[in-house]
DOMITI-728023 format. One record per residue: residue number from 1; residue in three letters; x, y, z of N, C-alpha, C in turn. Coordinates in Angstrom, 2 decimals. Atoms other than C-alpha are relative to their C-alpha. Layout:
BEGIN
{site NUM; ala; {X; Y; Z}; {X; Y; Z}; {X; Y; Z}};
...
This chain:
BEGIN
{site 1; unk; {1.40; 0.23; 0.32}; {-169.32; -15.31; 117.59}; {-0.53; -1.13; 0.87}};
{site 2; unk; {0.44; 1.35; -0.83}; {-171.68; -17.26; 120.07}; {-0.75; -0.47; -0.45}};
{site 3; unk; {1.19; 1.14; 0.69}; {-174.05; -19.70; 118.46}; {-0.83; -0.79; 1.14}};
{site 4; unk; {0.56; 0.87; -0.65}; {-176.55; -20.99; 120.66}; {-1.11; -0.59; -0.53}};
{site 5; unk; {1.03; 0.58; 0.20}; {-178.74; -23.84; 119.74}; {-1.06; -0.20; 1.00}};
{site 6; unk; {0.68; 0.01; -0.58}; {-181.94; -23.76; 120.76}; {-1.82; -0.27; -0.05}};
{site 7; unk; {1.44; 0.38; 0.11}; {-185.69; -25.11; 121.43}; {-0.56; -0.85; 1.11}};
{site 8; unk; {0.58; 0.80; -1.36}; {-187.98; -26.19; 124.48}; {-0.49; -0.65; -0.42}};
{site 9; unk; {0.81; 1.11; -0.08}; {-189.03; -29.01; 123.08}; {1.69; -0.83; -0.02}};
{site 10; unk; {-1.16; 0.45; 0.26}; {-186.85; -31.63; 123.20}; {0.10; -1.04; -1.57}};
{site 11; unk; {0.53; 0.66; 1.39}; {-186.14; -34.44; 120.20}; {0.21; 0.29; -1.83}};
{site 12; unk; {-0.08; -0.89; 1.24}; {-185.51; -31.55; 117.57}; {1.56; 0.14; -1.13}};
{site 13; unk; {-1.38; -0.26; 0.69}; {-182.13; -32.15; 116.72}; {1.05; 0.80; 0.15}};
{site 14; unk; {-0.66; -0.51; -0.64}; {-180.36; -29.82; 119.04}; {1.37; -0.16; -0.36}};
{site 15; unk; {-1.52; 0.50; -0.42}; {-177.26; -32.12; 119.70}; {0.31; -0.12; -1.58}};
{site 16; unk; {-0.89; 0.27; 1.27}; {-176.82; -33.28; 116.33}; {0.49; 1.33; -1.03}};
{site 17; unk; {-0.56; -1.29; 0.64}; {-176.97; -29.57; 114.84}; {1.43; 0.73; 0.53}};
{site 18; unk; {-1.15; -0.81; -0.90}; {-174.37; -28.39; 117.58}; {1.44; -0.54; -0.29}};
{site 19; unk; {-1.31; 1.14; -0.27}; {-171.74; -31.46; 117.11}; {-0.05; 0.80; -1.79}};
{site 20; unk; {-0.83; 0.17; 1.02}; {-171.78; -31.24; 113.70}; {0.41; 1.74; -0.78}};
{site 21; unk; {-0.21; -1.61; 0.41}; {-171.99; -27.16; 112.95}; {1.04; 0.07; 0.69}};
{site 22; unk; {-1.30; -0.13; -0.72}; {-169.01; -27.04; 115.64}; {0.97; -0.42; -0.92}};
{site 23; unk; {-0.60; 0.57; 1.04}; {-167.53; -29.23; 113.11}; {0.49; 0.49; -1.29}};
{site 24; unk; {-0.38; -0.44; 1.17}; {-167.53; -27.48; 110.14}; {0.43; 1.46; 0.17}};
{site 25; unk; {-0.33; -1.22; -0.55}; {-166.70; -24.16; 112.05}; {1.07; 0.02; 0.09}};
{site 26; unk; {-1.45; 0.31; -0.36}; {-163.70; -25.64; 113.21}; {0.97; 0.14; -1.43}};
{site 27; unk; {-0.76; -0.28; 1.28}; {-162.50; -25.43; 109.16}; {0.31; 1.26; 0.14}};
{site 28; unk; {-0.18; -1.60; 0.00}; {-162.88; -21.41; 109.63}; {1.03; 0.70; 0.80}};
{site 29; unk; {-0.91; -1.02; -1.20}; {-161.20; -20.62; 112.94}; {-0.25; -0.98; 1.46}};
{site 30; unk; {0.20; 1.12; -1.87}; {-160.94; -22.18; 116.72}; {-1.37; 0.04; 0.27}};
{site 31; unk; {1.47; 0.00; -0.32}; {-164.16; -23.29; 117.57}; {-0.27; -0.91; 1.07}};
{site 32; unk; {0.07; 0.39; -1.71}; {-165.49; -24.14; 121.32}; {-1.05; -0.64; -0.60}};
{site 33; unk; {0.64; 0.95; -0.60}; {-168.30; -26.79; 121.63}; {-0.47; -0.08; 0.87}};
{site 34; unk; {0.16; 0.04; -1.07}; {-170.13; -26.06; 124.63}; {-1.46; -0.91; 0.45}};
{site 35; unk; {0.82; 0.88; -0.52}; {-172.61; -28.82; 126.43}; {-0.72; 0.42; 1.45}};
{site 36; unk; {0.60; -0.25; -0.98}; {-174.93; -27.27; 128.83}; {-1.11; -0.81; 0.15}};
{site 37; unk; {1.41; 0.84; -0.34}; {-177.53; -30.04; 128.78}; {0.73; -1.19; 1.44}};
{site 38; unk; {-0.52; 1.24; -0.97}; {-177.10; -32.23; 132.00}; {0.40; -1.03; -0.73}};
{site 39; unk; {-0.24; 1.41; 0.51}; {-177.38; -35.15; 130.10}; {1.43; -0.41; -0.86}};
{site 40; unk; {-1.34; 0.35; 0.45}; {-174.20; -34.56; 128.62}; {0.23; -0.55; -1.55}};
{site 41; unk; {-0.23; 0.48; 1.46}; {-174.89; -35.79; 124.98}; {0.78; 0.03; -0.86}};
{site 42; unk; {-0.79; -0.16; 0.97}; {-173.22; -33.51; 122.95}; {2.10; -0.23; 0.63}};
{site 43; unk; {-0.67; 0.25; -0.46}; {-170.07; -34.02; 125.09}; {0.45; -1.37; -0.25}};
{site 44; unk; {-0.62; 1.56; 0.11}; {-170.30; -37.62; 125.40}; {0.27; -0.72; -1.45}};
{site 45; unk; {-0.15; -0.32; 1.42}; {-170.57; -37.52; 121.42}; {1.67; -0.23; -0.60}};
{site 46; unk; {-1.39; -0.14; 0.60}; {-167.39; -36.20; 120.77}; {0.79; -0.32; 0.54}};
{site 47; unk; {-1.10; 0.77; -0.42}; {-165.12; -37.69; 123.23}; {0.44; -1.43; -0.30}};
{site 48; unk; {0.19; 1.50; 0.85}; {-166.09; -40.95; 121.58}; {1.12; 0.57; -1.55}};
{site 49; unk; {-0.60; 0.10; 1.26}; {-164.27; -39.65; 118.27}; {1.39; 0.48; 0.29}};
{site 50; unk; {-1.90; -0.48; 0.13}; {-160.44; -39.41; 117.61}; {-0.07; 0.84; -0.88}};
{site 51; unk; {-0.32; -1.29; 0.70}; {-160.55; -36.38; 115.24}; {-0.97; 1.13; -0.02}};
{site 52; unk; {0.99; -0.93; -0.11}; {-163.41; -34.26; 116.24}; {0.99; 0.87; -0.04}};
{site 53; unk; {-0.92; -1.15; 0.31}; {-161.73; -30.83; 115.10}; {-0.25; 1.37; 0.93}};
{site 54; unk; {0.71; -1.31; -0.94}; {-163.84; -28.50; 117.83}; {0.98; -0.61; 0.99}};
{site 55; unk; {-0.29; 0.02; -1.35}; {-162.54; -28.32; 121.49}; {-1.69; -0.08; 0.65}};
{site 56; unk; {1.29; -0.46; -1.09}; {-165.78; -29.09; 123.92}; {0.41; -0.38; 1.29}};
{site 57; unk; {-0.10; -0.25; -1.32}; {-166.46; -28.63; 126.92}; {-1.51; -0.38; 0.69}};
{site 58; unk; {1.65; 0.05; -0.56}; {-169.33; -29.30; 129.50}; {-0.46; 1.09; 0.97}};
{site 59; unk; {-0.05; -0.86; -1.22}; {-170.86; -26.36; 131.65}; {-1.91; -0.20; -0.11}};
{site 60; unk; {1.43; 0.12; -0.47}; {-174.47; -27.63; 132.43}; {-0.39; 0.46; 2.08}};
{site 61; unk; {0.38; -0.91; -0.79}; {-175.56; -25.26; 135.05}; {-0.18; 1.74; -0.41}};
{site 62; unk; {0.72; -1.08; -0.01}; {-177.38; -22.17; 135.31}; {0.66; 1.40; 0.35}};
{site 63; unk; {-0.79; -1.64; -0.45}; {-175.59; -19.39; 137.68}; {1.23; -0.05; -0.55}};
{site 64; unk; {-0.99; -0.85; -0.01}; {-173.30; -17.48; 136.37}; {0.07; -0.25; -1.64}};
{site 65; unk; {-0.40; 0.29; 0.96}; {-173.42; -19.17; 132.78}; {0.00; 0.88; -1.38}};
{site 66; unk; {0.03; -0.98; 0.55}; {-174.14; -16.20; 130.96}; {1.44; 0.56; -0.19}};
{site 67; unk; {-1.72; -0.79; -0.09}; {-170.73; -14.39; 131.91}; {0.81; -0.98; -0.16}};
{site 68; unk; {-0.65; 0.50; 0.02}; {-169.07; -17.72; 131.65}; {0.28; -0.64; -1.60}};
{site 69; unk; {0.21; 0.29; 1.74}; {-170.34; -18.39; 127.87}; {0.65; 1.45; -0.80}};
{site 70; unk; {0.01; -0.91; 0.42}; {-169.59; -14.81; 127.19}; {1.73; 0.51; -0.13}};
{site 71; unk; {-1.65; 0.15; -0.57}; {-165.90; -15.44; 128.69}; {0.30; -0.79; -0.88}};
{site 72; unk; {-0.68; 0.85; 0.86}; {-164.89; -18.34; 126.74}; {-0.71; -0.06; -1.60}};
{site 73; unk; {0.35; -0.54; 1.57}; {-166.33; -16.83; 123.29}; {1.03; 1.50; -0.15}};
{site 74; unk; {-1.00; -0.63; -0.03}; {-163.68; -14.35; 123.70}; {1.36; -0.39; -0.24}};
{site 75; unk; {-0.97; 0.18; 0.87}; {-161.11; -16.47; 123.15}; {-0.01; -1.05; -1.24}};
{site 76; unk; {0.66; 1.07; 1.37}; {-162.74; -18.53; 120.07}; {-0.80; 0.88; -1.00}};
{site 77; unk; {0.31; -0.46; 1.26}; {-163.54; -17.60; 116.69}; {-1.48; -0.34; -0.42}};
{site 78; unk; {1.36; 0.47; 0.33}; {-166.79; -19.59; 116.94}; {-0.13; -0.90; 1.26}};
{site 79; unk; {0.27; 0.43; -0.76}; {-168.59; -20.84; 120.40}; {-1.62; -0.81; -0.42}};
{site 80; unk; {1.46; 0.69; 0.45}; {-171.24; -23.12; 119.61}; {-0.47; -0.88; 1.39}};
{site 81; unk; {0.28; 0.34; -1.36}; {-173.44; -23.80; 122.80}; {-1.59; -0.88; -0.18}};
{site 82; unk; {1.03; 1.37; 0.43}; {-175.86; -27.26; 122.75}; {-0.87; 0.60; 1.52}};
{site 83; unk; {0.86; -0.06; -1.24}; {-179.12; -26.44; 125.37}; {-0.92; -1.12; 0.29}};
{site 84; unk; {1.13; 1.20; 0.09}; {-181.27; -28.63; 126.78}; {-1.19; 0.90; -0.07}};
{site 85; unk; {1.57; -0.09; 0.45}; {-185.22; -28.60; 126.47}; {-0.56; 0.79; 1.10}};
{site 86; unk; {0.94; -0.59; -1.07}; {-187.99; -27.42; 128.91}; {0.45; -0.16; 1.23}};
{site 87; unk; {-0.23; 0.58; -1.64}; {-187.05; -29.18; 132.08}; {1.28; 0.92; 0.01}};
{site 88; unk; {-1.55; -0.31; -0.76}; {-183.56; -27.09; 132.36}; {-0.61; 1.72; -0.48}};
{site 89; unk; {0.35; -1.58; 1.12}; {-185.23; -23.47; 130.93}; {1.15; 0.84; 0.83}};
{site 90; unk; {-1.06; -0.80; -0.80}; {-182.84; -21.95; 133.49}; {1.28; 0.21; -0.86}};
{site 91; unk; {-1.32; -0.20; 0.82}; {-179.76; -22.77; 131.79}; {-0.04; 0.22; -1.52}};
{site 92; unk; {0.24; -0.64; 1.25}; {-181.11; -22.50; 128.13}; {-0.70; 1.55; -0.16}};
{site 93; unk; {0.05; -1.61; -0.29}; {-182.19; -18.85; 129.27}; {1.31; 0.34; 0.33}};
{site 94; unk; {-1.65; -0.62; -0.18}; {-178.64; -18.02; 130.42}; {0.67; -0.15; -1.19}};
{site 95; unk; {-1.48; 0.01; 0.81}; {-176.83; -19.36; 127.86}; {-0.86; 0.93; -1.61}};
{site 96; unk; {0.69; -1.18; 0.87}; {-179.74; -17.47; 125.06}; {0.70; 1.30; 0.71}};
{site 97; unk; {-0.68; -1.32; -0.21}; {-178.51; -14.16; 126.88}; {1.06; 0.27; -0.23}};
{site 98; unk; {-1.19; -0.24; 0.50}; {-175.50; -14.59; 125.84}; {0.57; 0.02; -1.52}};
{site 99; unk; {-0.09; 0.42; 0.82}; {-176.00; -15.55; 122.61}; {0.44; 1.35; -1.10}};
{site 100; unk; {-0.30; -0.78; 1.29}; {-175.00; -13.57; 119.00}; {-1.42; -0.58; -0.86}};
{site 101; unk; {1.08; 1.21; 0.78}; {-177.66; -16.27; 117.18}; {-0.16; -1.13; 0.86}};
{site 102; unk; {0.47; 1.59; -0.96}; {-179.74; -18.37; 118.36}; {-0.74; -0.87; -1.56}};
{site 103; unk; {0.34; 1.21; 1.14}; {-180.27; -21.66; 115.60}; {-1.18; -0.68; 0.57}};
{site 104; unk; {0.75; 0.55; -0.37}; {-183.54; -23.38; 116.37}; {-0.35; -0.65; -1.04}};
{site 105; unk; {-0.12; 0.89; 0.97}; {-183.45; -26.58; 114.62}; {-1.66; -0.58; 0.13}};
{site 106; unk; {1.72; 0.41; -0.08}; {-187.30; -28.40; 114.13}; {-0.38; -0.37; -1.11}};
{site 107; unk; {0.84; 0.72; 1.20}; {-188.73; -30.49; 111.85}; {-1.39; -0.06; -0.07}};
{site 108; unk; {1.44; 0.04; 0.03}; {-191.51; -30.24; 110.02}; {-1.79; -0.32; 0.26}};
{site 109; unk; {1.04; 0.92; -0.56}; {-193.96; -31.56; 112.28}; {-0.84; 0.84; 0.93}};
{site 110; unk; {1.00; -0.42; -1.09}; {-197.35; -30.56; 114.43}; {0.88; 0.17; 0.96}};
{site 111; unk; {-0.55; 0.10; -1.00}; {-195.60; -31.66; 117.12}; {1.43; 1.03; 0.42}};
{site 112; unk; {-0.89; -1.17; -0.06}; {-192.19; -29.41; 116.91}; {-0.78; 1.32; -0.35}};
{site 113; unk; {0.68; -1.17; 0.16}; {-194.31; -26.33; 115.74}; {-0.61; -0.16; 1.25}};
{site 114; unk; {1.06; -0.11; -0.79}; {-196.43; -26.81; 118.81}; {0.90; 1.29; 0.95}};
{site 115; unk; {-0.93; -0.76; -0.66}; {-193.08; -25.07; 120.53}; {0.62; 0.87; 0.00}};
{site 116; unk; {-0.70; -1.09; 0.44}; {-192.32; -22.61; 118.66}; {-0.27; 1.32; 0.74}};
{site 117; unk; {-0.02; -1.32; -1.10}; {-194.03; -19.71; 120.67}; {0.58; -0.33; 1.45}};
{site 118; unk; {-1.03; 0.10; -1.41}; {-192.14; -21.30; 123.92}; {0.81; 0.49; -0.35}};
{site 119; unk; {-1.67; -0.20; 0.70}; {-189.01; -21.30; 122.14}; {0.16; 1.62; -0.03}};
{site 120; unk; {-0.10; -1.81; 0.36}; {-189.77; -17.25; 120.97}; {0.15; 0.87; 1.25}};
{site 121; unk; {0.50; -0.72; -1.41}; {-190.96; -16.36; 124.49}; {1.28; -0.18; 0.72}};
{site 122; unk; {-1.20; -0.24; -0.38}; {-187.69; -17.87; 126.23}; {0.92; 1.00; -1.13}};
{site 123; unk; {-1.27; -1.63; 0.12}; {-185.26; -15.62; 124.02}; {-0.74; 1.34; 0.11}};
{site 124; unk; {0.44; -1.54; -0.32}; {-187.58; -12.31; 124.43}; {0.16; 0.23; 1.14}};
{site 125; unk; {-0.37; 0.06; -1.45}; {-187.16; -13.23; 128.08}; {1.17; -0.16; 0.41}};
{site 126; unk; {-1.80; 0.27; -0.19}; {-183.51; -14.01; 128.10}; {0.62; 1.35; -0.49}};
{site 127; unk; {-0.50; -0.97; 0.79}; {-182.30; -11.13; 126.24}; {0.05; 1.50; 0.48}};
{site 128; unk; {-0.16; -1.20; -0.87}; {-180.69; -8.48; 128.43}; {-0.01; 1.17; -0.73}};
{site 129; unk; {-0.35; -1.08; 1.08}; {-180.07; -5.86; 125.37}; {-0.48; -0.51; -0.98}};
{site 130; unk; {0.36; -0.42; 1.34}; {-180.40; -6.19; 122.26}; {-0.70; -1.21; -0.43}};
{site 131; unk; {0.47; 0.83; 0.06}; {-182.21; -8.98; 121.12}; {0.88; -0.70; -1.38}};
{site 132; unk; {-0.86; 1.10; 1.26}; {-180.37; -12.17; 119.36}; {-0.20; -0.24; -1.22}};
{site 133; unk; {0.78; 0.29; 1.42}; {-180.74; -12.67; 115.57}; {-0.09; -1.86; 0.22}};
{site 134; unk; {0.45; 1.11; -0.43}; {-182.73; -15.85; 115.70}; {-0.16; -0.73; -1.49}};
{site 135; unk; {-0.01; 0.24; 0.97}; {-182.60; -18.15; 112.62}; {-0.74; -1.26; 0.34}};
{site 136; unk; {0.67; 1.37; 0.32}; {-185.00; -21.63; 111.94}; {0.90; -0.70; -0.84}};
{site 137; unk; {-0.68; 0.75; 0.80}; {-183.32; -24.42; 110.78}; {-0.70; -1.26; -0.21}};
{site 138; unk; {0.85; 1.13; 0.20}; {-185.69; -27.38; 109.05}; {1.01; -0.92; -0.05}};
{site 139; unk; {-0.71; 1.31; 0.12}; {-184.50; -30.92; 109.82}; {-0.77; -1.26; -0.34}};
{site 140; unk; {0.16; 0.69; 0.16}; {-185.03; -34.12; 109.08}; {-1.56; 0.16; -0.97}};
{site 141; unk; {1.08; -0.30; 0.64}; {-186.88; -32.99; 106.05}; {0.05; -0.73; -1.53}};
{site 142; unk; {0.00; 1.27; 1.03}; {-188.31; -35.12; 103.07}; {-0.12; 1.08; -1.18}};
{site 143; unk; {0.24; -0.55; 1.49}; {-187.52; -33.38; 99.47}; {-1.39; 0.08; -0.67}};
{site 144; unk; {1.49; -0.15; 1.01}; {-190.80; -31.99; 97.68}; {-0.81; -0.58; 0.79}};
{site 145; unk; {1.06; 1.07; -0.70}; {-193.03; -32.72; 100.43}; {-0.86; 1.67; 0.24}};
{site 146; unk; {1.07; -1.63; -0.57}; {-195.99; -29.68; 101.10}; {0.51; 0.39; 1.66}};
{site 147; unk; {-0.58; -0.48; -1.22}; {-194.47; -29.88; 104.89}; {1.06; 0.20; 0.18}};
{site 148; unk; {-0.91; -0.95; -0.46}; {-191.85; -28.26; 104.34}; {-0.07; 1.45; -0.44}};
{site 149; unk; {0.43; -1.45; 0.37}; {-193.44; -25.86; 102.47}; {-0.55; 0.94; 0.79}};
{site 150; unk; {0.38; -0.51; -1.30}; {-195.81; -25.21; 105.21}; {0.53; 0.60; 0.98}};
{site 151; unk; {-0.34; -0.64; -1.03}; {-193.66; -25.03; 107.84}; {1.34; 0.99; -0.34}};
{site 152; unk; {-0.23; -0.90; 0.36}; {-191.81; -22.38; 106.00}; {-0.59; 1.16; 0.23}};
{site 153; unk; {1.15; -1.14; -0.34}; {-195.07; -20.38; 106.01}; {-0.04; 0.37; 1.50}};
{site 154; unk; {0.26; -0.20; -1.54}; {-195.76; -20.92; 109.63}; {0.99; 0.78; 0.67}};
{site 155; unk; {-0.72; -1.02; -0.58}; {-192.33; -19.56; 110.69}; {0.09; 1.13; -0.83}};
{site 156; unk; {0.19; -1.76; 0.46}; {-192.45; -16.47; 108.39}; {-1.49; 0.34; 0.73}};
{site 157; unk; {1.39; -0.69; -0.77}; {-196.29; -15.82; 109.97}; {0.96; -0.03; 1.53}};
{site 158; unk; {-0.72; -0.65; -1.36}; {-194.00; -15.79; 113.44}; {0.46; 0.49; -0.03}};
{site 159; unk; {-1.11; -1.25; -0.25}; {-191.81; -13.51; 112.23}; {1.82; -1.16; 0.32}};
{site 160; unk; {-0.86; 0.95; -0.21}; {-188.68; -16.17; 112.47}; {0.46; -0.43; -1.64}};
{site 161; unk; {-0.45; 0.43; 1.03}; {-186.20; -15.90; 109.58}; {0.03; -1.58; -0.04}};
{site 162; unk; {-0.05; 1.03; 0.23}; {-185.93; -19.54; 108.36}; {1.54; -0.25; -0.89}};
{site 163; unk; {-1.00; 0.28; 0.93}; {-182.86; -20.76; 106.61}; {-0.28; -0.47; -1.38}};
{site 164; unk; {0.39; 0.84; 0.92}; {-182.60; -22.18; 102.95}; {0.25; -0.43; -0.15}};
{site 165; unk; {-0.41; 1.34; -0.80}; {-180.62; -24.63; 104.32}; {-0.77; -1.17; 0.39}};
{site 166; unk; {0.81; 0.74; -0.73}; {-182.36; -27.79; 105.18}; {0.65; -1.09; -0.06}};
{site 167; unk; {-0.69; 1.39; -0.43}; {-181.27; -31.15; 107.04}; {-0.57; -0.75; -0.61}};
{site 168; unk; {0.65; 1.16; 0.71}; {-182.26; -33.96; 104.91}; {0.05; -1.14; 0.90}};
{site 169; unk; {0.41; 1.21; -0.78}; {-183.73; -37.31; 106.28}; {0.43; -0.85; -0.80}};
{site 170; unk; {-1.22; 1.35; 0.77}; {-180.73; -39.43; 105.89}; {0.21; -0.92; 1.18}};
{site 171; unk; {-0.29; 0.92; -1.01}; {-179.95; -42.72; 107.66}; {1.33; 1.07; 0.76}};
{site 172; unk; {-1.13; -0.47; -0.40}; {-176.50; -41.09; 107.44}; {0.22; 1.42; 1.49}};
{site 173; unk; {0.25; -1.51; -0.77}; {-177.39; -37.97; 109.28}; {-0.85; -0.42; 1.41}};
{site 174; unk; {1.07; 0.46; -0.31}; {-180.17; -39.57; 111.49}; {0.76; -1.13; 1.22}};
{site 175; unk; {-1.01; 0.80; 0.00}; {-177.93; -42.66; 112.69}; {1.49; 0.37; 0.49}};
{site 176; unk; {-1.50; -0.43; -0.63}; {-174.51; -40.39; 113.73}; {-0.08; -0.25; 1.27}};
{site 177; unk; {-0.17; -0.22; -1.78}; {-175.02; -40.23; 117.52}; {0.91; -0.19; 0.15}};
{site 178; unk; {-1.05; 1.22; -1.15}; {-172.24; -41.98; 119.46}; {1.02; -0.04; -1.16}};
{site 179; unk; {-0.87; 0.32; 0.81}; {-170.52; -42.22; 115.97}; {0.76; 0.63; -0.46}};
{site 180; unk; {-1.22; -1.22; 0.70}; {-168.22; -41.10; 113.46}; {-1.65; 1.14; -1.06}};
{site 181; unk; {0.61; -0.84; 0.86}; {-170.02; -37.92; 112.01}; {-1.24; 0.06; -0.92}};
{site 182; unk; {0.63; -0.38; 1.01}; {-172.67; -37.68; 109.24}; {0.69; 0.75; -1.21}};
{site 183; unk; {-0.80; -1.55; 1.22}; {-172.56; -35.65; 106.07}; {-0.21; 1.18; 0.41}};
{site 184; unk; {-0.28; -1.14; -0.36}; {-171.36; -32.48; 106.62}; {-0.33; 1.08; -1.16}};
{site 185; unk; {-0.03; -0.96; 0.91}; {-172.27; -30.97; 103.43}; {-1.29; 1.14; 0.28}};
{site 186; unk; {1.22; -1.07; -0.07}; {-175.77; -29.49; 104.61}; {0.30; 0.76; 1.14}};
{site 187; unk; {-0.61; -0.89; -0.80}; {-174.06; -27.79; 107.77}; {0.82; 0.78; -0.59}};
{site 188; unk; {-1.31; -0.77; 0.64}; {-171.21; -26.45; 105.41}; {-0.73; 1.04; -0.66}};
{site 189; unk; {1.02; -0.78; 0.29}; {-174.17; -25.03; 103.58}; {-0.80; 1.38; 0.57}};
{site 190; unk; {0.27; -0.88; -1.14}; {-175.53; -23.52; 106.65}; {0.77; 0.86; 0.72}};
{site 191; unk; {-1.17; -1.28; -0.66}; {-172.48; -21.47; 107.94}; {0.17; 0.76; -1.44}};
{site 192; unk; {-0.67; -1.35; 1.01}; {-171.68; -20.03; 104.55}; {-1.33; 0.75; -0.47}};
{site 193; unk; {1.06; -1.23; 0.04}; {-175.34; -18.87; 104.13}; {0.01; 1.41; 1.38}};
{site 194; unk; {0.38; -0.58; -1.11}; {-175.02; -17.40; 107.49}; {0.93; 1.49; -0.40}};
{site 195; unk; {-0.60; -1.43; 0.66}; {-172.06; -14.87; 105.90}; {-0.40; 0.69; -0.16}};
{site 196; unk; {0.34; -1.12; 0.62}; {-173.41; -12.89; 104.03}; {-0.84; 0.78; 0.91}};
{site 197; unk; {0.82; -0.75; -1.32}; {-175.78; -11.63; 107.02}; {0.49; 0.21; 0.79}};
{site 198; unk; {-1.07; -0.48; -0.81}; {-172.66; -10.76; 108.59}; {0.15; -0.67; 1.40}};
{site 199; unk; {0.41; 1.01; -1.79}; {-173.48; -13.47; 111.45}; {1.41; -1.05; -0.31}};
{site 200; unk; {-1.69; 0.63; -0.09}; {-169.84; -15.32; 110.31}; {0.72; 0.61; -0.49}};
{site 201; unk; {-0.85; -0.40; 0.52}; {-167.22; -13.91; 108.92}; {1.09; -0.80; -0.22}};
């Protein structure tokens, strides 16, 4: 299964969805980690920790990365692939074509909604066959607030299942970068909803 995270904006919570969903994947079955953003984040992330349980890797570049994401999800039970934003659309179009799911993390804000028809437009454009099941994932979201209600609405009017999963706005969560982990319980959440829609097994 390839998991690619994804959204042309940047800011959205990409890296931190990728590090730590790799994370709780890694409980299920071998799970790859892949870092196609130049900047190297989710990479430089986890080499900082002594028990990260994924294997990553870095392949930030464009040619060929399609067949090369598509190669090393062949021998992993779960490939979870971190993209960068607008400025690299090249390589977050390759590595979408390769994808099984694409996760597009975004918090409830003007500002992340502003990207959502980019975001839609690269995978309809990436997508050599069949088109990827594409899932929304709300982050850094405040309990009982009308914006998250909203931007519930807004992605069902795009047509963009949403999860019922949502990242809470925790220091803990918010605060991981560079460090040891976050809580893992709202990612653990998020792979076992993904079951039943036959997108994990």
């Amino acid at each position: 299964m390839l998991i690619v995270i994804a959204n042309t904006k940047g800011g959205v919570a990409k890296t931190t969805t990728a590090v730590h969903l790799a994370a709780v994947l890694a409980e299920r079955g071998r799970t790859l980690l892949v870092d196609t953003d130049p900047q190297g984040s989710a990479l430089s992330w986890v080499e900082g920790l002594d028990d990260y349980p994924a294997v990553a890797i870095g392949r930030a570049r464009s040619r060929g990365l399609a067949r090369d994401l598509a190669a090393l999800a062949r021998d992993h039970d779960f490939t979870v692939v971190d993209t960068p934003g607008s400025r690299e659309r090249g390589i977050a179009a390759q590595a979408v074509a390769s994808a099984d799911l694409v996760v597009m993390p975004l918090a409830p804000t003007a500002a992340d909604f502003a990207d959502v028809p980019r975001t839609l437009e690269l995978i309809d454009d990436s997508a050599f066959g069949e088109q990827p099941r594409v899932v929304a994932l709300l982050s850094r979201v405040r309990a009982g607030t009308r914006s998250r209600l909203d931007a519930r609405d807004a992605l069902h009017d795009f047509g963009v299942a949403v999860s019922h999963t949502e990242i809470p706005l925790r220091e803990s969560i918010a605060g991981a970068y560079a460090g040891p982990l976050g809580e893992r319980d709202a990612w653990r959440s998020f792979a076992s909803e993904l079951m039943p829609l036959g997108v994990i097994r």
